[in-house]
C-alpha positions in Angstrom: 162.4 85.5 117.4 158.9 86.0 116.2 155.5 84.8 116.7 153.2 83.5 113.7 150.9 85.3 115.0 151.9 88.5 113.0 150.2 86.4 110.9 148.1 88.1 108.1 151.1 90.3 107.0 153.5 87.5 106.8 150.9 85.5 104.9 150.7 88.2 102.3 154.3 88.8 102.1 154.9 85.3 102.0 152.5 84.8 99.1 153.5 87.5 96.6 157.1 86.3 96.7 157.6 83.0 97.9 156.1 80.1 98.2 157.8 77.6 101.0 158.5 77.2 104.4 160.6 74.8 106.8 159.0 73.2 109.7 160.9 71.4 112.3 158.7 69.6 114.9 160.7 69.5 117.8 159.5 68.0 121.4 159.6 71.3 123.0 158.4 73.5 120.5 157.8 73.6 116.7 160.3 76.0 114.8 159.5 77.5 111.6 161.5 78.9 108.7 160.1 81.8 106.3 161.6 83.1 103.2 162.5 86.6 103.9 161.8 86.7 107.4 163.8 83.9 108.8 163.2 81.5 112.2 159.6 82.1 113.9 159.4 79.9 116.9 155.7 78.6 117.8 155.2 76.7 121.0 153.4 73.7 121.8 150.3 73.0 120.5 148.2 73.7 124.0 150.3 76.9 123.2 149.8 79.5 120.6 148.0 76.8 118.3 145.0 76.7 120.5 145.0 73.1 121.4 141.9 72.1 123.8 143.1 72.8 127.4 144.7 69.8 128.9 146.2 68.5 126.0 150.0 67.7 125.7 152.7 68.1 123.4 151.7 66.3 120.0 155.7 65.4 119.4 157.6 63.5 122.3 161.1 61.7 122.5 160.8 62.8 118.3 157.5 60.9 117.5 154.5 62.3 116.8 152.5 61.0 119.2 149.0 63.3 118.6 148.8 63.3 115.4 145.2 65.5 115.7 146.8 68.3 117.6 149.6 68.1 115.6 147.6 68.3 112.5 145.8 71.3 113.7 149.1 72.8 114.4 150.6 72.2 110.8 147.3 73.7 109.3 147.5 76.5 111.2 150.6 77.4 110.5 149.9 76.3 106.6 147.0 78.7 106.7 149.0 81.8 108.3 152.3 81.8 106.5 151.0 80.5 102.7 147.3 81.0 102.6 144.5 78.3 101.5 146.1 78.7 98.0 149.1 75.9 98.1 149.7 75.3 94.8 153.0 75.6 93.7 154.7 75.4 97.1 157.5 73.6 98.8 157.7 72.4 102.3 161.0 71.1 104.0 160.2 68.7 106.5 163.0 68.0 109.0 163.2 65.0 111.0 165.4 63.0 113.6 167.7 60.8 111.9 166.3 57.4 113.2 162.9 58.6 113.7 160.7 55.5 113.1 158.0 53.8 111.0 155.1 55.6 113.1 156.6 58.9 113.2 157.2 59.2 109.1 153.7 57.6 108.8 152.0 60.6 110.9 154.5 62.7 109.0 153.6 61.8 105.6 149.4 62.1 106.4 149.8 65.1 108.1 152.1 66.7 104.7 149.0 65.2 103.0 146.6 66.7 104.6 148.2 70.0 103.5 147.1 69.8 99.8 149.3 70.7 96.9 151.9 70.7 98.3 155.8 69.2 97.2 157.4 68.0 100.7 161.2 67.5 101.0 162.0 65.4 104.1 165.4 65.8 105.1 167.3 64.5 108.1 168.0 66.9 111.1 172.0 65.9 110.6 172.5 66.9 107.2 169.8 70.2 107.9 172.7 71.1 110.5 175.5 70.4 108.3 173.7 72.4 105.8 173.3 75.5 108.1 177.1 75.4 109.8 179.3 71.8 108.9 181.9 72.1 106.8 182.0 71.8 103.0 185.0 70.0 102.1 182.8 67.0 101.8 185.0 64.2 104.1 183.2 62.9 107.0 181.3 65.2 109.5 180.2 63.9 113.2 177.1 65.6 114.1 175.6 65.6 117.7 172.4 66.9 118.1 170.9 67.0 121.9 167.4 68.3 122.2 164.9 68.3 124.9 163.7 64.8 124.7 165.9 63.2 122.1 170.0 62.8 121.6 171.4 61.9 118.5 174.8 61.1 117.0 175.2 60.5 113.5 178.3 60.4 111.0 177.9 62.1 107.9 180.0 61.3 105.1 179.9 63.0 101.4 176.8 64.6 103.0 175.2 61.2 103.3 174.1 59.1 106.6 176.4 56.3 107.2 175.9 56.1 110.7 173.7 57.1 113.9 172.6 56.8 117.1 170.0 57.8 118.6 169.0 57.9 123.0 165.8 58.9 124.6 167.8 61.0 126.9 167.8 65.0 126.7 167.8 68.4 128.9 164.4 67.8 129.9 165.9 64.9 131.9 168.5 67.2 133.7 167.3 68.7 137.1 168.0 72.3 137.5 170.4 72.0 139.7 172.0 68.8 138.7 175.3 68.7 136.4 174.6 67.1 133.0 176.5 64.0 133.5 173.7 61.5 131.9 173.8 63.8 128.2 177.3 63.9 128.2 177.8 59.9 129.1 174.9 59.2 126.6 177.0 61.3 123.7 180.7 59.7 124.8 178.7 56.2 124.5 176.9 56.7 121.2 180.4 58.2 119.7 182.4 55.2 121.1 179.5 52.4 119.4 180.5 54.1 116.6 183.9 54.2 116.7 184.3 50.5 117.4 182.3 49.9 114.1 183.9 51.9 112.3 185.7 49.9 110.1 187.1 52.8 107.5 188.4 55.9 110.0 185.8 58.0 109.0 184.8 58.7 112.9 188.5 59.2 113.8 188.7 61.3 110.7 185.2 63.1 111.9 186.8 63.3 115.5 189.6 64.7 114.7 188.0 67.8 112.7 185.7 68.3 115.7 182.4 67.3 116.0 179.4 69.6 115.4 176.7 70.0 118.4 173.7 71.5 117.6 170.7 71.2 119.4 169.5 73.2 122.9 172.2 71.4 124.4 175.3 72.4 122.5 174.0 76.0 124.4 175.2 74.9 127.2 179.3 75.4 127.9 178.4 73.2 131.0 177.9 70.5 128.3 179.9 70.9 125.5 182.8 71.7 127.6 182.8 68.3 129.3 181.8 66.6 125.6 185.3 68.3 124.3 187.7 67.1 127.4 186.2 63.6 127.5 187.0 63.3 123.4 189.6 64.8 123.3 188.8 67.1 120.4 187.6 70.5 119.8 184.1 70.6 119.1 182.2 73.1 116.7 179.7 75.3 117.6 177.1 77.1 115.3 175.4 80.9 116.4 172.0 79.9 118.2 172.5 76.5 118.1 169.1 75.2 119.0 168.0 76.6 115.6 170.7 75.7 113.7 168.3 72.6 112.3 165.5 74.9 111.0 167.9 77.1 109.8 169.8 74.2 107.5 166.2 73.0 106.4 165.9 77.2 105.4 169.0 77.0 103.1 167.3 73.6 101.7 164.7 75.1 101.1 166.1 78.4 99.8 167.9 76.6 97.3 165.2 75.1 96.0 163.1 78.2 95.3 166.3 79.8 93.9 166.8 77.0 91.4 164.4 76.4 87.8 160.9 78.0 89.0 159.8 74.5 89.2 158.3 72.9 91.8 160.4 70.0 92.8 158.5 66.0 92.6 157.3 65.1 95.9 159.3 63.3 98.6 158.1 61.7 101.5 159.2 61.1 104.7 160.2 57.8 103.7 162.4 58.8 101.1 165.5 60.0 102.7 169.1 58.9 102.4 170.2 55.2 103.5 170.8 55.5 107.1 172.8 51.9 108.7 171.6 53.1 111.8 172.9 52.0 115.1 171.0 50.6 118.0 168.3 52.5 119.2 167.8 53.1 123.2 
């Protein structure tokens, strides 16, 4: 994976024949998608962004919770990977399915910030449907367990009809310690959902086998024990903590292979309907 920092030649390149990119701000590291030259990860902002020494990571549990850092760290990569010339360009914003009021907020000032530019905000369940879920269209189960953050959400017709979302993830887990608090954390989201589920579509979703994406659906110690305690096969996408950014990169790829026209902005308030679950 690359670092923005080749930054100057992927600007120009980026500039002559494209004019997007796909950010997903993750809690342990920001991953972005370029047109021609894929997934670049960038680390936290005290990382490669420069961040003043001391300073933490500007996203945790999937909230934006230093929005000056992270600011700095969207401008930057702005700056490298489009140039101070925005006009005309498209960013696809991913975000966790439930994140909240302050989180879109941040989201939509920081997009702002950016200039001209047309912002897509799309969910981080349909971005990995998008990159590796099916496309027969009937319901999809997508589990996404990150670093900070789990998050189960039915899709169905490529809409949100249902989620879940824990403040549990593998920055929880002790090295040496087996993964027994992700894996109850997914078995209890799935089986608040099931109960509610008053039309089959989890059972239906269940029974084509769930889709884990996320740093956690890495793991065979976790996804193995998520597949015996269901019941069900589960699917798998290559690299699957990037298979978000990647789905926001198709997104986003369509759009620049569609009209020539820049697209009407969306903000991060504008996605789908979600009926979302409780929230722990």
């Amino acid at each position: 994976m690359r670092s923005l920092h080749d930054g100057p030649r992927l600007g120009r390149s980026v500039r002559r024949g494209y004019r997007g990119l796909a950010l997903d701000l993750g809690s342990s590291r920001t991953r972005v998608w370029l047109p021609g030259h894929g997934v670049i990860a960038v680390t936290e902002a005290c990382g490669d962004f420069g961040a003043e020494a001391g300073q933490g990571r500007p996203v945790r549990r999937g909230r934006i919770v230093d929005p000056v850092s992270c600011g700095r760290m969207i401008g930057r990569i702005a700056d490298t990977a489009l140039g101070a010339d925005r006009a005309d360009t498209v960013i696809v914003l991913s975000h966790p399915v439930l994140a909240g009021t302050e989180h879109r907020a941040a989201a939509r000032e920081l997009m702002a910030a950016l200039g001209p530019v047309s912002v897509i905000a799309l969910d981080s369940a349909r971005a990995a449907a998008a990159c590796a879920g099916p496309q027969d269209g009937g319901p999809l189960l997508v589990v996404d367990i990150g670093a900070e953050l789990t998050e189960a959400t039915l899709l169905v017709d490529g809409l949100v009809r249902d989620a879940r979302q824990a403040e549990t993830g593998l920055s929880d887990l002790a090295p040496s310690e087996p993964p027994t608090a992700v894996v109850r954390t997914v078995l209890d989201m799935v089986l608040e959902m099931w109960k509610q589920d008053r039309h089959g579509a989890v059972l239906g979703a269940l029974r084509k086998g769930p889709l884990l994406a996320g740093g956690g659906a890495a793991r065979p110690d976790i996804t193995d024990r998520i597949a015996v305690r269901l019941g069900v096969p589960v699917r798998l996408a290559d690299d699957p903590a990037t298979t978000v950014i990647r789905g926001a990169g198709l997104v986003l790829g369509s759009v620049l292979r569609g009209a020539g026209a820049t697209p009407a902005p969306v903000s991060t308030a504008d996605a789908a309907p979600v009926r979302p679950g409780r929230q722990r």
